[in-house]
Residue, then its C-alpha position, 0 to 999 in steps of 0.5 A: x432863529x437862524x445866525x444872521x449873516x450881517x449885524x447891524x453897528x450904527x443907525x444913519x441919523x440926520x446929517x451934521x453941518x453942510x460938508x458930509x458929516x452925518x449923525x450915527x447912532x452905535x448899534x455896538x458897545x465897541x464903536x470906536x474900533x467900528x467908526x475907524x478910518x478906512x473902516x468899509x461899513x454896509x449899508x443896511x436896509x430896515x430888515x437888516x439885509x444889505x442894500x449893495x451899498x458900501x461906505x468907507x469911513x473917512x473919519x469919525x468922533x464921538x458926539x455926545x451919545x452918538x458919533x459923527x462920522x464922515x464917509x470917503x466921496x460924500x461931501x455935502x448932506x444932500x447925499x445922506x438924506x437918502x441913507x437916513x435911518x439906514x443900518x450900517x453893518x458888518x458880516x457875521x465873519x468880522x463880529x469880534x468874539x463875545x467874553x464870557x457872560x456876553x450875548x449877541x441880542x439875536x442869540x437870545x431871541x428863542x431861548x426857552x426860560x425857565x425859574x430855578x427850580x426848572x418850571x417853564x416861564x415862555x420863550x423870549x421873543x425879543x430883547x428890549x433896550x430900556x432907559x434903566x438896561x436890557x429887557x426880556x419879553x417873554x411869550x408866557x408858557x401856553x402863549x395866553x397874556x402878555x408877555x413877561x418884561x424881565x430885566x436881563x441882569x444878574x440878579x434876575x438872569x442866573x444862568x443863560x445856558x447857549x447848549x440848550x437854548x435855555x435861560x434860568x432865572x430867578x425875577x423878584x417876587x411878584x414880577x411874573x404875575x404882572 
């Protein structure tokens, strides 16, 4: 998988009140250093590619498990209903850098994985948000079934190796028969 040239940080939501606020959904684990004031955000379509607009942050707070946030020059809700469910973005360049033991999800997506011992389980094609945390689907080896949902956690994820694209884990018994 290619690095994208744009992440996504927020999904527009519903507009909020009758003055211009609109309901974001953090699409980052930093938002308050995204939803800042004079912060210039990208507006996203739903394949993540840019659609030329460009929104500058007025202000912005967290709501509830979301945020509310206020774009410079949009004053009343008529306009953010033609941005509803868009991404709001940033370029590749301005993505913080990651600590050890953190992934971006798009790096993850390709990675082969494997058990200790080095036996090939699939490929991941997808991370997946789930209530109790991140989910691995994998492309089984030999590409025959379904795809193997394995929790992207310590105990189970062992080692995520970015060299060699390779993931090593060690699931609990009986998770990869499933």
């Amino acid at each position: 998988m290619a690095t994208p040239t744009h992440l996504a940080v927020g999904l527009l939501k519903k507009p909020h009140g009758l003055k211009g606020d609109v309901l974001v959904v953090p699409l980052t684990d930093a938002p308050e250093q995204i939803f800042t004031a004079g912060r210039r955000l990208l507006v996203m379509d739903r394949d993540g590619q840019p659609t030329g607009a460009e929104l500058e942050v007025k202000y912005a707070r967290d709501y509830h498990r979301a945020w509310l946030v206020h774009f410079a020059g949009i004053d009343d809700r008529s306009q953010l209903d033609a941005m509803r469910d868009r991404y709001l973005g940033i370029t590749a360049g301005e993505r913080r850098p990651l600590a050890d033991g953190e992934f971006y999800r798009f790096e993850l997506v390709g990675m082969q994985v494997q058990l200790k011992d080095k036996s090939p389980v699939g490929t991941v094609r997808d991370v997946l948000e789930a209530p109790q945390g991140l989910l691995l689907s994998i492309a089984r080896e030999g590409g025959e079934g379904k795809d193997h949902l394995v929790p992207f956690v310590a105990g189970t994820v062992r080692r995520v190796d970015r060299a060699s694209k390779t993931i090593t884990i060690e699931p609990p018994a009986g998770l990869l028969d499933l």
